[in-house]
C-alpha positions in Angstrom: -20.1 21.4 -24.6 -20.5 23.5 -21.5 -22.4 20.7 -20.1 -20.8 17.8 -21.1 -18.0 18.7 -19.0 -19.8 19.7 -16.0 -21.6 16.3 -16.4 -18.4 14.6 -16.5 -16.9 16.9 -13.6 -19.7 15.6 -11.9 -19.3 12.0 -12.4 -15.7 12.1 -10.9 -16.5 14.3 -7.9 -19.9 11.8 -7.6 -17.0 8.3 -7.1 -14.9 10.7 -4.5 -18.2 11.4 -2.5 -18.6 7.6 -2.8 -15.6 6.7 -1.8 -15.5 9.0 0.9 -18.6 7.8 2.4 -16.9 4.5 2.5 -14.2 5.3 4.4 -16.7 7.3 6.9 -18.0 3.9 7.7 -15.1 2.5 8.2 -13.7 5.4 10.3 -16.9 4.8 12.4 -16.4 1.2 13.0 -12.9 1.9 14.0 -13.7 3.9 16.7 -16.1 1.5 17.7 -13.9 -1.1 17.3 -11.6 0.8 20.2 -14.3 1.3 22.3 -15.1 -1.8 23.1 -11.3 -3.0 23.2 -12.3 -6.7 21.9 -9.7 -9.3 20.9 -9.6 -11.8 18.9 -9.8 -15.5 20.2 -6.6 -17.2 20.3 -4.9 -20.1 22.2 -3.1 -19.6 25.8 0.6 -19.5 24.5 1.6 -21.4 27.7 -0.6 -24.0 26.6 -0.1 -23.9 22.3 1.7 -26.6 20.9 3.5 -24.5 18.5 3.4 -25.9 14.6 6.2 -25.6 12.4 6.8 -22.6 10.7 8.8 -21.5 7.1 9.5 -18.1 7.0 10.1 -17.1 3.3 12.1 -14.3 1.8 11.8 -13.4 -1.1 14.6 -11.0 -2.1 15.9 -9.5 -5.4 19.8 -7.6 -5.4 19.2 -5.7 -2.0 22.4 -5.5 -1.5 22.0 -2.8 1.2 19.4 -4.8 3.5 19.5 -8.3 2.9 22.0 -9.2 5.5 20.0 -7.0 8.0 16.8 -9.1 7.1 17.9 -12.6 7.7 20.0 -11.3 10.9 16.5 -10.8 12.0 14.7 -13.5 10.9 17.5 -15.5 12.6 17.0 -14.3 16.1 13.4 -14.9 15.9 11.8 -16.1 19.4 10.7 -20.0 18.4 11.2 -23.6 18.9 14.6 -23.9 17.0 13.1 -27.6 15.8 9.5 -25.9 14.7 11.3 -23.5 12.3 13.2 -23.3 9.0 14.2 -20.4 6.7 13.7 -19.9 3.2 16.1 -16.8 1.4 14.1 -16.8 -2.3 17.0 -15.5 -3.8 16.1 -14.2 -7.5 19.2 -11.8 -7.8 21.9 -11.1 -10.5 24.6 -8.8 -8.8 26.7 -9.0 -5.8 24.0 -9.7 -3.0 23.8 -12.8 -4.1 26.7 -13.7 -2.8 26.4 -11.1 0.3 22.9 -13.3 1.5 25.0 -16.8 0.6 28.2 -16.1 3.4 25.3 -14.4 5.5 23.1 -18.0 5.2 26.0 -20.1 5.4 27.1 -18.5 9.1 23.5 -18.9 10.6 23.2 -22.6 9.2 26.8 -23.0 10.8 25.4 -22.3 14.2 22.4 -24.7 13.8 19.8 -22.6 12.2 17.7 -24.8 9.9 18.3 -21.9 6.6 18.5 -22.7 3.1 19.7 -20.0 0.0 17.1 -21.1 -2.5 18.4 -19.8 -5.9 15.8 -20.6 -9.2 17.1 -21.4 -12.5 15.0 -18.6 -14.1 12.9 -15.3 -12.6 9.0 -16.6 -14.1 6.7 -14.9 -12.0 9.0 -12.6 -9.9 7.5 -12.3 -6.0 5.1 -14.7 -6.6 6.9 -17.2 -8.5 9.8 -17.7 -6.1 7.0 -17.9 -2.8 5.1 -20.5 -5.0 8.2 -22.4 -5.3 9.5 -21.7 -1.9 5.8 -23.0 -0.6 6.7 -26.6 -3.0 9.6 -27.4 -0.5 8.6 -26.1 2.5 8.7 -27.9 5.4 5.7 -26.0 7.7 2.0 -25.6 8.2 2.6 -22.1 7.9 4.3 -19.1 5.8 5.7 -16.1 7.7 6.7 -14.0 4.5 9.2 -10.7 5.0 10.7 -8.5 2.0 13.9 -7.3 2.5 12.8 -3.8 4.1 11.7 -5.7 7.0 13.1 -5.8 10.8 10.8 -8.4 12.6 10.5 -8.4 15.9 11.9 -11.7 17.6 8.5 -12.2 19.6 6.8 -11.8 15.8 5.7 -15.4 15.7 5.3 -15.7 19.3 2.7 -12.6 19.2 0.9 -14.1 15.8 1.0 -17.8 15.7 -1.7 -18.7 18.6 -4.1 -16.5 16.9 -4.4 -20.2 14.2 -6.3 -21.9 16.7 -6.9 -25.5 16.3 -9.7 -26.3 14.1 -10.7 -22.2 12.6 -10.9 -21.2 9.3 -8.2 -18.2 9.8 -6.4 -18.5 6.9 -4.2 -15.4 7.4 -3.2 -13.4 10.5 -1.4 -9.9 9.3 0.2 -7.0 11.7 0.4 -3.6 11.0 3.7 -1.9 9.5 5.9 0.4 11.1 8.5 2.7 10.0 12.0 2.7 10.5 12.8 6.1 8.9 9.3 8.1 9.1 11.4 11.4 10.5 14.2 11.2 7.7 12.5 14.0 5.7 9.2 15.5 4.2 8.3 12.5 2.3 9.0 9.3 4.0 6.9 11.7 7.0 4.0 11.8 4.3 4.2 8.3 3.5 3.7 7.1 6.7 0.7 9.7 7.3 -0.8 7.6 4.4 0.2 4.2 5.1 -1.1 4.6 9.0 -4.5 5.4 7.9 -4.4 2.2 5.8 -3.0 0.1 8.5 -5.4 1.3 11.3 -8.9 2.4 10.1 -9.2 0.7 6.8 -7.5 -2.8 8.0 -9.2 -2.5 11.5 -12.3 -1.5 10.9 -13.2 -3.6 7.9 -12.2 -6.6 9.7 -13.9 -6.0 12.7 -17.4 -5.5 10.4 -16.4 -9.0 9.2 -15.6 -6.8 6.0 -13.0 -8.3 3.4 -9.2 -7.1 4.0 -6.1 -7.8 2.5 -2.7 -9.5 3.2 0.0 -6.7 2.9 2.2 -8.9 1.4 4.7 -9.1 4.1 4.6 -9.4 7.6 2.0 -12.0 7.7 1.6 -15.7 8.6 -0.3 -17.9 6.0 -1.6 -21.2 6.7 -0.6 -23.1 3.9 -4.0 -25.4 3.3 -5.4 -21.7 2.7 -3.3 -21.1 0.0 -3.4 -24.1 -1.9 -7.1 -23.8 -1.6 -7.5 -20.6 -3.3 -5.0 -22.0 -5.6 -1.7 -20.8 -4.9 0.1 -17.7 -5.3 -0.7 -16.6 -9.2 1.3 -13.9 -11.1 -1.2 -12.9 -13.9 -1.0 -9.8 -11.4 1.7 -7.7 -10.2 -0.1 -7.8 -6.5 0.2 -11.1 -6.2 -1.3 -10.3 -2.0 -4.0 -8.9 -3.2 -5.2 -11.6 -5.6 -4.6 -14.5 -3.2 -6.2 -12.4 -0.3 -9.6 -12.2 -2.1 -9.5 -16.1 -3.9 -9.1 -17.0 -0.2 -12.1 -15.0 1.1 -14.0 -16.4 -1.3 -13.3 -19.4 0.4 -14.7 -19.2 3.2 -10.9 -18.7 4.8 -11.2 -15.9 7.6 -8.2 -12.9 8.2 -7.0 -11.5 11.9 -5.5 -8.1 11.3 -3.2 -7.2 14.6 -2.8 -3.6 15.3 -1.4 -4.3 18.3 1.4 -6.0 16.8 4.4 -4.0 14.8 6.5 -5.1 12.1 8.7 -1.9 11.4 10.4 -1.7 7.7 12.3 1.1 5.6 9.8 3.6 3.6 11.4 4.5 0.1 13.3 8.0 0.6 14.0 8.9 -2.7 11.0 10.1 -4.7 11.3 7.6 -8.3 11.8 4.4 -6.3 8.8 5.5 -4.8 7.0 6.0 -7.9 8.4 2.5 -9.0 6.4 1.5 -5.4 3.2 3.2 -6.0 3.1 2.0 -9.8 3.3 -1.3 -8.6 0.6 -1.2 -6.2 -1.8 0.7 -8.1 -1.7 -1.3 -11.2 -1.8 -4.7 -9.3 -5.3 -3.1 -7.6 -6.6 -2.9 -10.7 -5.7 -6.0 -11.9 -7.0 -7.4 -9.6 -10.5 -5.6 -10.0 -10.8 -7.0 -13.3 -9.8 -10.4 -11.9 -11.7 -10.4 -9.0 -14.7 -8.1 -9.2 -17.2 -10.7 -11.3 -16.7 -13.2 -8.6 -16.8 -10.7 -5.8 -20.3 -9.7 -7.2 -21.5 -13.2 -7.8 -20.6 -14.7 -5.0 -24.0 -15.4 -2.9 -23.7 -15.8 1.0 -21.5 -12.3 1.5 -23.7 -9.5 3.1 -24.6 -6.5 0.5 -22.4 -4.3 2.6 -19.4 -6.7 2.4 -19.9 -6.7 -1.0 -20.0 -3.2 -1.3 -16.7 -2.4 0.3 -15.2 -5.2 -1.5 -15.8 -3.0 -4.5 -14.7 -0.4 -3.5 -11.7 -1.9 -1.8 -10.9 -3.6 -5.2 -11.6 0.1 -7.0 -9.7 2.1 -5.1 -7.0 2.9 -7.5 -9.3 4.5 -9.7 -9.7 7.2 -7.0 -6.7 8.9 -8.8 -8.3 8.6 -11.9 -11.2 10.5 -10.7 -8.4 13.1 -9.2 -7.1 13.6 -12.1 -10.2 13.7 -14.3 -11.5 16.7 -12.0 -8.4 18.3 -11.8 -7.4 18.8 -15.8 -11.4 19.8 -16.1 -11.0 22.1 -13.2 -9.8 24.9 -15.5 -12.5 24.8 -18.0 -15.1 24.2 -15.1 -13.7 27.9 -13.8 -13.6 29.5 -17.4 -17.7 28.3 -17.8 -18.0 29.7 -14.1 -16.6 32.6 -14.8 -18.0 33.4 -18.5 -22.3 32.5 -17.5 -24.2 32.5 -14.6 -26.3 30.0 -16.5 -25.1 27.1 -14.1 -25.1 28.9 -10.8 -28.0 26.6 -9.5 -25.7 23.7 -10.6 -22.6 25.3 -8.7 -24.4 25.8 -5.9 -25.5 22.2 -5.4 -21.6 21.2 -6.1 -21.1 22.4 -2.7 -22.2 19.3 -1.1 -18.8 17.7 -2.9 -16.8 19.7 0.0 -18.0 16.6 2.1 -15.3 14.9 0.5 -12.6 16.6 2.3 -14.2 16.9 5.4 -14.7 13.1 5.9 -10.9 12.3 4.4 -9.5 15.4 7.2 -11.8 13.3 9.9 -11.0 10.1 8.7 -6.5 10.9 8.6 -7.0 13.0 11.8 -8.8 9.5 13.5 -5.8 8.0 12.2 -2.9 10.5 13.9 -5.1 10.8 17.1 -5.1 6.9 17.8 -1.5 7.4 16.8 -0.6 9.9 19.6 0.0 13.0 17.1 -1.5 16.2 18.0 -4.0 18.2 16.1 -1.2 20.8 15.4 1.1 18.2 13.6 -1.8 17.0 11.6 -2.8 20.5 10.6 1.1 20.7 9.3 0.4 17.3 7.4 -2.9 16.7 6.3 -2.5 19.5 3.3 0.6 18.8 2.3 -0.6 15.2 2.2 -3.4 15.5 0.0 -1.6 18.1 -2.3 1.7 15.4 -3.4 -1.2 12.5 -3.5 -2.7 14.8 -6.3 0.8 15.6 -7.6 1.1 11.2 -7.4 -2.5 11.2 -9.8 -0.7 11.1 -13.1 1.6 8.4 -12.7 -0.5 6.7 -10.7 -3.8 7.2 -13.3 -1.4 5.8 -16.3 -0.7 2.7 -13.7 -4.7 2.3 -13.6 -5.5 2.2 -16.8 -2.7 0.1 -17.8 -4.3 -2.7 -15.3 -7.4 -2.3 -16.2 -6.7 -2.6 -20.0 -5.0 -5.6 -19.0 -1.3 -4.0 -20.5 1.7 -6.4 -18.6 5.2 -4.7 -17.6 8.1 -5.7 -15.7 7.7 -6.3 -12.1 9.9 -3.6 -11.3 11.1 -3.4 -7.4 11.7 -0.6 -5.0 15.2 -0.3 -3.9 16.3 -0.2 -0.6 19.2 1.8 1.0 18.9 0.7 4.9 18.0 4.1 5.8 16.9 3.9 9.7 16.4 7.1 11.0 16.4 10.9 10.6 19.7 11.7 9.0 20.6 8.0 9.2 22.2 6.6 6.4 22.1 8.1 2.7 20.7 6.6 -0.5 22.8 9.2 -2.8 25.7 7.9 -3.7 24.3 3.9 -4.1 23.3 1.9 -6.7 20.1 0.8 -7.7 18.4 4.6 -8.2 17.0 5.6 -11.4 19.4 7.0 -14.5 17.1 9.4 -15.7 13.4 10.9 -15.0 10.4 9.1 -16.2 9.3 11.3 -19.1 6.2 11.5 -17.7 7.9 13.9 -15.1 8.1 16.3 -18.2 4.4 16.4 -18.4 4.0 16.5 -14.3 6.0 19.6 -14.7 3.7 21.0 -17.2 0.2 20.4 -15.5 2.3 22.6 -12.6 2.6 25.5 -14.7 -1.0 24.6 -15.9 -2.6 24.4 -12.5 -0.8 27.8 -11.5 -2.5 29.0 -14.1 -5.5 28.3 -12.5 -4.6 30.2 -9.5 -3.8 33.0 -11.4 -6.9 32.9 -13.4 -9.1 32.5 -10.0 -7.5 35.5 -8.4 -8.0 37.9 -11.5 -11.6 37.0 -11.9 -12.1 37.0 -7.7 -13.6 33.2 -8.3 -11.7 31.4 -5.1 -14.2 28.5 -4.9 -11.4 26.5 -6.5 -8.6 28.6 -5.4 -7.2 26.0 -2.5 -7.6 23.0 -5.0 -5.7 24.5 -7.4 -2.9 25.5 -4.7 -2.8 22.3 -4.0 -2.8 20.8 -7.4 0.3 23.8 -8.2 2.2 22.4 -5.0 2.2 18.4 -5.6 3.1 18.7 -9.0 5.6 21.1 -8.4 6.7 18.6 -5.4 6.7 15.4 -7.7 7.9 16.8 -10.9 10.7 18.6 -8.3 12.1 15.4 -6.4 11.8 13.0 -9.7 13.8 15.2 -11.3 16.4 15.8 -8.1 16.5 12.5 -7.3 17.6 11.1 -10.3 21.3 10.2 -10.0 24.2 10.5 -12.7 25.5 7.5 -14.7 
């Protein structure tokens, strides 16, 4: 029994080390990436004919933000005859009429804007952008959720980059955030999303790598997405699915760093949970959709292929987190009760190369960023202790994608929250009415990994002592905030 679970231990830790080595490489051909300082080829703007644009938006009851999204979209910087607007309206409460007045006043002073309303909600995101893309009236699709500020220039900055005559399918810019400083979490949220939107983004794109459309705050061309085959909602990340059909293809992506598209980061711990759900379970989804022809597909290089897989498998990193973790116990009892494995701990050790690419790899991140080695000592552990505290919920999301199990699409709410100790998401609408009961069991596996801590400072084994500090801490943190930020009926 003893070593059936330090075989399975082993398999976990083996998929981190994996995936770890992955984002080494990538972390390396960032930096390389910067070195060199190469752009991408586009046209002279002076020079562009400019093509007609839709901008789509798909919104559902955001009461709080839609009228801030389409006052942006209006004043976007393009030929007023080159663009229209589409407000993909799927809601059932008062915003509907909020984004109506709002559409109605911008179509009153000449902006070409229509409040597209569907007789029924089939497919959710991607439904209403595959019926926004049936009546559109451009060659391309900018696409914004409601969180979303643009910048006026946004098209300006993005549009020459479809040159005439190249296969770029897709040109995406990298998110910013309009509340990182409001408190602890929307701070660690943007730790994580940075490292996403710099050294994974950047560097697999400049290796000619796979990469994906976020889903917002990207420009389609439309032959590219009728080619794939149009947006599909047998997933729940419908970006994700479309991003690799198109790929595929033969359709290539421009990812913009240099370019910003700020939006609001959830600030209230369950609709984050609702976010990360969503986005974990669509990646696996999409594995199982998308893996067979990923691995079939002749004429990709072996390493494109491999970080496809790995891109497509990442959310099964907090399988692999939480596998460890609940074995880490019984992995510290064996320690402790033989010395028959020693050898075998001993070689374990090369597993701490894990953390040490992942601190290189977020600290790469923050230093392109401008944050000093002080804030990210202040970060980084925190960080990676509420990502383990995350590996519950987000394992049950997993599993439920790749066993193919359909929910409701269920959407993060927004509060327009802009800044530190801007604006409050406590007294409005939209928040959860009671704890997911798997908060219940996150507040157990605290008490559980305490134990742990406990255990390791009685027997003087602190080889595991920091994990399970950290695994005490994040699902203290989690279990804490779900429970906290649940409002009152």
């Amino acid at each position: 029994m003893d070593l059936t679970i330090l075989i399975i231990y082993g398999l976990f830790l083996t998929f981190i080390l994996l995936y770890s080595c992955m984002q080494l490489n990538l972390t390396i051909a960032y930096r390389a990436r910067h070195r060199k300082q190469e752009e991408w080829q586009k046209e002279d703007p002076d020079h562009f004919e400019w093509p007609r644009v839709t901008v789509q938006l798909p919104v559902y009851n955001e009461l709080y933000v839609v009228e801030r999204l389409i006052d942006a979209v209006a004043k976007l910087d393009y030929p007023l005859d080159k663009l229209d607007i589409q407000v993909l309206d799927d809601g059932n409460d008062e915003s509907v009429e909020v984004a109506a007045k709002k559409v109605a006043y911008w179509k009153s002073q000449g902006l070409d804007i229509e409040h597209i309303r569907r007789e029924d909600r089939v497919g959710f995101k991607a439904g209403a952008l595959e019926y926004g893309l049936g009546i559109a009236k451009g060659e391309f699709t900018a696409i914004f959720d409601a969180d979303f500020i643009p910048d006026p220039q946004f098209l300006r900055k993005t549009m020459p980059y479809f040159k005439s005559g190249n296969k770029v399918g897709v040109v995406q810019t990298r998110w910013e955030h309009l509340n990182e400083d409001y408190s602890i979490l929307t701070r660690l949220q943007a730790f994580g999303l940075d490292a996403h939107f710099t050294i994974e983004q950047l560097g697999r794109n400049a290796r000619g790598h796979f990469i994906n459309f976020n889903g917002t705050a990207g420009v389609w061309r439309n032959e590219c997405i009728k080619d794939a085959g149009g947006w599909q909602h047998d997933t729940i990340t419908e970006d994700l699915d479309l991003s690799y059909r198109a790929q595929l293809k033969g359709w290539n992506f421009v990812y913009l760093e240099e370019v910003g598209s700020p939006a609001e980061l959830p600030a209230e711990m369950n609709a984050l949970k609702n976010q990360q759900f969503r986005w974990t379970k669509g990646a696996a989804e999409c594995a199982v959709k998308n893996l067979p022809s990923v691995i079939k597909k002749r004429g990709i290089g072996l390493s494109t292929k491999v970080h496809a897989i790995f891109h497509l498998m990442n959310s099964f990193i907090f399988i692999c987190v939480l596998g460890s973790a609940l074995l880490s116990l019984p992995i510290l009892l064996v320690k402790i009760g033989t010395s028959d494995y020693d050898l075998m701990f001993n070689l374990a050790s090369v597993f701490l190369f894990s953390f040490i690419v992942l601190a290189y790899y977020y600290w790469t991140s923050r230093k392109y960023r401008g944050d000093s080695f002080l804030t990210f000592l202040r970060d980084f552990p925190l960080f990676l202790a509420v990502s383990m505290g995350m590996s519950l919920h987000n394992s049950i999301a997993v599993i439920e994608g790749y066993i193919g199990r359909k929910t409701p699409f269920v959407r993060t709410p927004k509060f327009a929250i802009s800044g530190e100790g801007d604006g409050s998401w406590s007294d409005k609408k939209y928040r959860a009415l009671k704890a997911n009961p798997l908060t219940i069991i996150e507040a157990f596996l605290a008490i559980y990994f305490f134990g742990g801590v406990v255990l390791g400072i009685y027997h003087q084994e602190f080889g595991m002592l920091p994990f399970h500090i950290m695994l005490f801490i994040g699902f203290t943190y989690v279990a804490w905030f779900s429970f906290k930020h649940t409002r009152v009926a």
